[in-house]
C-alpha positions as CSV (number, residue, x, y, z in Angstrom):
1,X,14.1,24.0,0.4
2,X,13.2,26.9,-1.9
3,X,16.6,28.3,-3.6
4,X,17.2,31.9,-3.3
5,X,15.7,33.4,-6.2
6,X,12.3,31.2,-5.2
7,X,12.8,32.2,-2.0
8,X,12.9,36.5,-2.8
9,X,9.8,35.9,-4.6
10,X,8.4,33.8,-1.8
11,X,9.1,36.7,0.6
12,X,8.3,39.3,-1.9
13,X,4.7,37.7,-1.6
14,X,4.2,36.9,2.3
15,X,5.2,40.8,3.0
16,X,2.1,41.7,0.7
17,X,-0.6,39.6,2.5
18,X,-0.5,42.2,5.6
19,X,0.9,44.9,7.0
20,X,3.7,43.9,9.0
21,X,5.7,40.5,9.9
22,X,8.3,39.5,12.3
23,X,11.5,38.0,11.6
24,X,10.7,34.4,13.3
25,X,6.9,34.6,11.1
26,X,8.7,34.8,8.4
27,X,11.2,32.6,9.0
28,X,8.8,29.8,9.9
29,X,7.1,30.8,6.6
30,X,9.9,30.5,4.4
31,X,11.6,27.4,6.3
32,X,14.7,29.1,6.8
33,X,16.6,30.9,9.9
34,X,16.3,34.4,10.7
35,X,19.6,34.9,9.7
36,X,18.8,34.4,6.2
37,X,15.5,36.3,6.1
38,X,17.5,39.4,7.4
39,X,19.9,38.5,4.6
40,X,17.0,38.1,1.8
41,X,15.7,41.0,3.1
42,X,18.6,43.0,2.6
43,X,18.6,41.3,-1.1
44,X,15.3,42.8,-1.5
45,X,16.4,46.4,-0.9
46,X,19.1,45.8,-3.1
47,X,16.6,45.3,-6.0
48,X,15.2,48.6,-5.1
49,X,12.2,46.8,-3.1
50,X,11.5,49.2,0.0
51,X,11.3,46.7,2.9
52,X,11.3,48.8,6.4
53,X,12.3,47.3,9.3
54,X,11.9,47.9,13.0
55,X,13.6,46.9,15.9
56,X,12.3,46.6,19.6
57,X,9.4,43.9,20.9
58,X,6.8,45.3,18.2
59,X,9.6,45.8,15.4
60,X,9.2,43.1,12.3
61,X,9.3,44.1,8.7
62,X,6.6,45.6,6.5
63,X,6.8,46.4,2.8
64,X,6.9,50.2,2.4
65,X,5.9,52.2,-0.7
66,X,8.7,53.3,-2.8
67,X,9.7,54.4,-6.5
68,X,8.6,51.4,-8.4
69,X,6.1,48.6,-8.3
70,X,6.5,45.3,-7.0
71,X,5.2,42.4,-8.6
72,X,2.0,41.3,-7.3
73,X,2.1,38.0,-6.8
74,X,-1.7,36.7,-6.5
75,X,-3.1,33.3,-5.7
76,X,-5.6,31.2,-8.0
77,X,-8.4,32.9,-6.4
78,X,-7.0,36.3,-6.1
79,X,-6.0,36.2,-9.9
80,X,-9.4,35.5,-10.6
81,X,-11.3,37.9,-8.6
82,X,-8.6,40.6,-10.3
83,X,-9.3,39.6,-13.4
84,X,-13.4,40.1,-12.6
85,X,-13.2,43.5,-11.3
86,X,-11.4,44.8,-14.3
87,X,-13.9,43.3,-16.8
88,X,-16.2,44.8,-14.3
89,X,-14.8,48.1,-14.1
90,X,-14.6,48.5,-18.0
91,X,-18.2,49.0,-17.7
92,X,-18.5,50.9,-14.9
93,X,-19.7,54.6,-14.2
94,X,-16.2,56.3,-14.1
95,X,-15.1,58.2,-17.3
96,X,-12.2,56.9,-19.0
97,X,-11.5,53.9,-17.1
98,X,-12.6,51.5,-19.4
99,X,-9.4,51.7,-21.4
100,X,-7.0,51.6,-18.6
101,X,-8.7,48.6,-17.2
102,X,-8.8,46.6,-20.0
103,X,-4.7,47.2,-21.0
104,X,-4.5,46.0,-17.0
105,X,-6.6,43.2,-18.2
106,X,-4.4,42.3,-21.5
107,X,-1.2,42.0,-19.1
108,X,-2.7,40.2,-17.2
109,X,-4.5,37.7,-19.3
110,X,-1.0,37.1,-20.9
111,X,0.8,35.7,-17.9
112,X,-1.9,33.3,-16.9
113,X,-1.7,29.8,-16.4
114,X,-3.8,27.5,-18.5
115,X,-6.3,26.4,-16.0
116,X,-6.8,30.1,-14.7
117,X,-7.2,30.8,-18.0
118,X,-10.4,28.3,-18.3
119,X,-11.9,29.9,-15.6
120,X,-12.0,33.5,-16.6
121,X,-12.8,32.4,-20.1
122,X,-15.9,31.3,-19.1
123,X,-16.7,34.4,-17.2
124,X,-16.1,36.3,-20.1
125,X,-17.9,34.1,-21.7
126,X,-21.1,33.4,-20.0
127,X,-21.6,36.9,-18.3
128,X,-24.0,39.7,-20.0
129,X,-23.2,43.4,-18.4
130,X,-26.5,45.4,-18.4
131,X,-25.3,48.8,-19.5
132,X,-26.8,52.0,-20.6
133,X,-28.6,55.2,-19.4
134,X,-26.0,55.4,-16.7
135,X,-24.3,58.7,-16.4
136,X,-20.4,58.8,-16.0
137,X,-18.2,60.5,-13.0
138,X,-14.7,61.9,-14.1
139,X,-11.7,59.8,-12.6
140,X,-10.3,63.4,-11.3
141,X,-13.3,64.1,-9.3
142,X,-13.3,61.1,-7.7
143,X,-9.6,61.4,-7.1
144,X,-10.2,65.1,-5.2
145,X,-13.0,64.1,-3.2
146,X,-11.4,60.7,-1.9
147,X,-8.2,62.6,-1.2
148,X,-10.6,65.3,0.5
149,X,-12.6,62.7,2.3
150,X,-8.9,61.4,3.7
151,X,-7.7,64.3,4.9
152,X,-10.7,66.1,5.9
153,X,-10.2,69.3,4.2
154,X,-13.1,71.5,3.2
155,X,-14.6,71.5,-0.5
156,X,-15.8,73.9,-2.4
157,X,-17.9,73.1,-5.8
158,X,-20.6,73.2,-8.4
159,X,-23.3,71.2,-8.3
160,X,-26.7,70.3,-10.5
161,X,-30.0,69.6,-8.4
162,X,-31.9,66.7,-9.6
163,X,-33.9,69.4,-11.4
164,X,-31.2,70.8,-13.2
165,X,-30.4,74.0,-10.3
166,X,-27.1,75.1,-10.2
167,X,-25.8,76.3,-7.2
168,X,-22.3,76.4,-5.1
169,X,-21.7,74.1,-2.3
170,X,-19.1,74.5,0.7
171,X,-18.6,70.9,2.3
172,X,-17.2,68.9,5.0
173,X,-16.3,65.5,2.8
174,X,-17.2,62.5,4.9
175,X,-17.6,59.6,2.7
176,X,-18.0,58.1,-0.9
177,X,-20.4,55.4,-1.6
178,X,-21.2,53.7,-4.7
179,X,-24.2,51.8,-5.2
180,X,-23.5,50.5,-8.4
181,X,-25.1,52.5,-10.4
182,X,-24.1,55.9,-9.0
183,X,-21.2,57.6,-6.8
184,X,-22.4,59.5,-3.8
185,X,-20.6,62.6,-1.8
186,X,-21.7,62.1,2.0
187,X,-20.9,65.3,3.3
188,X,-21.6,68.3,5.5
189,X,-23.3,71.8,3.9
190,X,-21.7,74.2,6.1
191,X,-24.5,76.5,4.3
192,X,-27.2,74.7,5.5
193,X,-25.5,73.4,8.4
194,X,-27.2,69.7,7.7
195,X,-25.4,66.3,6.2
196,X,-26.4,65.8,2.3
197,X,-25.7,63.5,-0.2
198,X,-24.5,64.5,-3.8
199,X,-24.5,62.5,-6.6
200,X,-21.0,62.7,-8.0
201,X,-21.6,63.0,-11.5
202,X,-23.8,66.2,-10.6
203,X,-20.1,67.9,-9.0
204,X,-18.2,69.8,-11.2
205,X,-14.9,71.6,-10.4
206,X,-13.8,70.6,-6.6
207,X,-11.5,72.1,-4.9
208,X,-9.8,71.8,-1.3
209,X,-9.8,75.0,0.2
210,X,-6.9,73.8,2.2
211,X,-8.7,73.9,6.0
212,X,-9.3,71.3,8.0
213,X,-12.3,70.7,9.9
214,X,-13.1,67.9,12.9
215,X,-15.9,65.6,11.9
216,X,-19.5,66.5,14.0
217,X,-21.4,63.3,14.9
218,X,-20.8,62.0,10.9
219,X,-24.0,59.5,9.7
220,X,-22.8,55.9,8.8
221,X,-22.4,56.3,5.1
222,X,-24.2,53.5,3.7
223,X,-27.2,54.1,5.9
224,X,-27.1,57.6,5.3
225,X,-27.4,57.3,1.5
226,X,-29.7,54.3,1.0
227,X,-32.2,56.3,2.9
228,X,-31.8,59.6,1.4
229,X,-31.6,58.1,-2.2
230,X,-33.8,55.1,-1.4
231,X,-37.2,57.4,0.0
232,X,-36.0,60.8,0.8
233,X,-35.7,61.6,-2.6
234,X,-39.9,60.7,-3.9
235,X,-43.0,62.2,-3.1
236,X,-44.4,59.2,-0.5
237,X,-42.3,57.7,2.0
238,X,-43.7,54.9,4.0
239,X,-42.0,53.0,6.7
240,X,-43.9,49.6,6.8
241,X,-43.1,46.5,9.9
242,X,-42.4,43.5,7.9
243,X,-42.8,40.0,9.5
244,X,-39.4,38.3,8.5
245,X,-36.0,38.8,9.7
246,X,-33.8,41.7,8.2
247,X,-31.2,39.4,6.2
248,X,-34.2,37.7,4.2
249,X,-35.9,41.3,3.4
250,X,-32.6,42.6,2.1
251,X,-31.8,40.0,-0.4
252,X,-35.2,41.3,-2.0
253,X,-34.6,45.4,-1.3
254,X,-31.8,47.0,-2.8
255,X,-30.1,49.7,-1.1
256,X,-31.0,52.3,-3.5
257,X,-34.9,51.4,-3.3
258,X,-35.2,51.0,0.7
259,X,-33.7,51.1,4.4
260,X,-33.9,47.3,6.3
261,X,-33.5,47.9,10.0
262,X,-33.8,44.3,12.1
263,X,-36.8,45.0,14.7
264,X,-35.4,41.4,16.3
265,X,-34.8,38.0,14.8
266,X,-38.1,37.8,13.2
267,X,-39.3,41.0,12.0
268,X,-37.7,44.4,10.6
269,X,-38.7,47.9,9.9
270,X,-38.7,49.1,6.3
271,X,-38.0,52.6,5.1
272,X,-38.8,53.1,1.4
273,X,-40.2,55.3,-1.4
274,X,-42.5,56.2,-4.2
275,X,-43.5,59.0,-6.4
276,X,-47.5,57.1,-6.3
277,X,-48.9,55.4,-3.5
278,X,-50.2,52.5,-6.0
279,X,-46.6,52.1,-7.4
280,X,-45.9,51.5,-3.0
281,X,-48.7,49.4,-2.4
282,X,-47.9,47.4,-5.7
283,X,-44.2,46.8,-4.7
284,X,-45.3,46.1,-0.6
285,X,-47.3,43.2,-1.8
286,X,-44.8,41.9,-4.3
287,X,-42.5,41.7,-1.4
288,X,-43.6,38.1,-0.3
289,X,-43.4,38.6,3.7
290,X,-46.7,39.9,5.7
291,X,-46.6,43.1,7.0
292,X,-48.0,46.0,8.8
293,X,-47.8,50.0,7.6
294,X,-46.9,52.3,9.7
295,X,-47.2,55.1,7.9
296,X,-48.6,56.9,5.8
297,X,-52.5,55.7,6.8
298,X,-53.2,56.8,2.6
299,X,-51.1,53.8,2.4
300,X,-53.6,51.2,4.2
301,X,-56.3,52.9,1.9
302,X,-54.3,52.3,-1.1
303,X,-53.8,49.0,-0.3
304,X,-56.9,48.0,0.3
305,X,-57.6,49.6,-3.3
306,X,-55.7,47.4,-4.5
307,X,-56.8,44.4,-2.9
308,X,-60.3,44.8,-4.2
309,X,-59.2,45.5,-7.5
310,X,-57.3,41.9,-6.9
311,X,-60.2,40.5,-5.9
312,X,-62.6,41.2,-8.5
313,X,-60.4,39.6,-10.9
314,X,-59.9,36.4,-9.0
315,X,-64.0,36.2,-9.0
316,X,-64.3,37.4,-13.1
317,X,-61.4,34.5,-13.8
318,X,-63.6,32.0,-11.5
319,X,-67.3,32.7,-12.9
320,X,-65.6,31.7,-16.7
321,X,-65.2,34.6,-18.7
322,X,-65.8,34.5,-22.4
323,X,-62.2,34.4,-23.2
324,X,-61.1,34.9,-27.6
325,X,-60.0,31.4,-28.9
């Protein structure tokens, strides 16, 4: 049997892992009666650690927030996975996090045990971030539209068109998404009365104007901006049936460059962009799967363009041409 110091910790870490526990779970858990998890419990809250309690059927114990942190108390797994997502985020597209992440990271790296320490090593190690060209979004932005997005208060803000327009915009926060390479405002113009997306870094100054609003008929999120960001926003936008089931298209379709809808188990509709329609029919063919346009018909013109132009240089490379040595 664990002694009681083990045991705390023990406890400590079961009470993170979800939201609520009875006293027999954690008893089984732990090995011990229920006696001595009410009296570990109590032990807790001695050392500050805010662990409610309920009584009744549906009562059990759940660790509550309170003035100071617990100790996290991660698995080999979690530790790692910790460990990636603040290498990660020390490249990322918020302003100013890099630092913070990587002091996180130093604490973190000190306390690790040897074999854990092999394994990130060779993350670090054998991993390349592509970085560059990306623009940053201010933590406190963030921060104000999450908090917005939570408690559904209205928004007021500035905000820069992807030509550079200023303008003010009155919202109804719905969402954030991140893409990876951008944070997205899914949202409401009360102006315009319609559901936009606004690229985060392009917000400046938000602030709630301290009245709620009810959510009308909201978009899912993620649809919502892969298909305004991933065709709305070019000149062409084609929607094309392709002949192989959603999950396989997908792998090859980022989020940001198209919308993959499963038709059925086979086939699925694709909703995508481009400022050309040879730039389209290029990326179409480079897809891999057959497929049939829907629209636009210039499409099936271009394509054939392209086909020809495909062809002719199968037949020059066949009749042997006079190639430099």
């Amino acid at each position: 049997m664990l002694d009681t110091s083990a045991r705390l910790l023990r406890l400590l870490a079961i009470l993170q892992t979800r939201p609520e526990w009875t006293g027999p779970e954690l008893a089984r858990q732990l090995g011990v009666t229920v006696r001595t998890v009410r009296r570990d419990v109590a032990r807790l809250r001695d050392l500050g650690y805010p662990v409610r309690a309920a009584s009744g059927v549906a009562g059990g114990y759940r660790l509550g927030a309170g003035s100071r942190l617990p100790p996290l108390l991660l698995d080999d797994d979690e530790a790692v996975a910790v460990v990636l997502s603040l290498r990660t985020a020390a490249s990322q597209s918020v302003t100013g996090i890099a630092e913070t992440s990587l002091r996180a990271l130093a604490k973190l790296e000190r306390i690790l045990p040897a074999r854990l320490a092999r394994r990130t090593a060779a993350l670090r190690l054998t991993t390349v971030p592509l970085t560059g060209g990306t623009p940053t979004v201010d933590p406190d932005v963030l921060t104000v539209l999450a908090e917005a997005c939570q408690s559904q208060h209205r928004l007021h803000f500035g905000y820069r068109s992807r030509d550079g327009a200023a303008s003010v915009r009155r919202v109804e926060p719905h969402r954030l998404v991140h893409t990876g390479r951008h944070w997205y405002l899914v949202a409401r113009d009360t102006d315009r009365d319609d559901w936009r997306t606004f690229r985060a870094d392009r917000i400046t100054e938000p602030r709630s104007t301290g009245h709620r609003f009810t959510p009308d008929d909201p978009p899912d999120p993620a649809s919502f901006v892969a298909d305004s960001v991933g065709a709305a926003q070019y000149r062409f936008r084609a929607r094309v049936l392709v002949h192989a089931p959603a999950p396989v298209v997908a792998e090859r379709v980022p989020p940001t460059a198209g919308l993959v809808e499963a038709v059925d188990g086979s086939s699925c509709l694709l909703t995508t962009g481009a400022d050309s329609l040879g730039f389209l029919a290029l990326h179409l063919a480079l897809l891999g799967p057959e497929f049939t346009v829907l629209e636009p018909a210039a499409l099936a013109d271009e394509l054939a363009v392209l086909a020809g132009r495909l062809d002719r240089a199968r037949g020059r490379f066949a009749s042997g041409p006079d190639r430099p040595e």
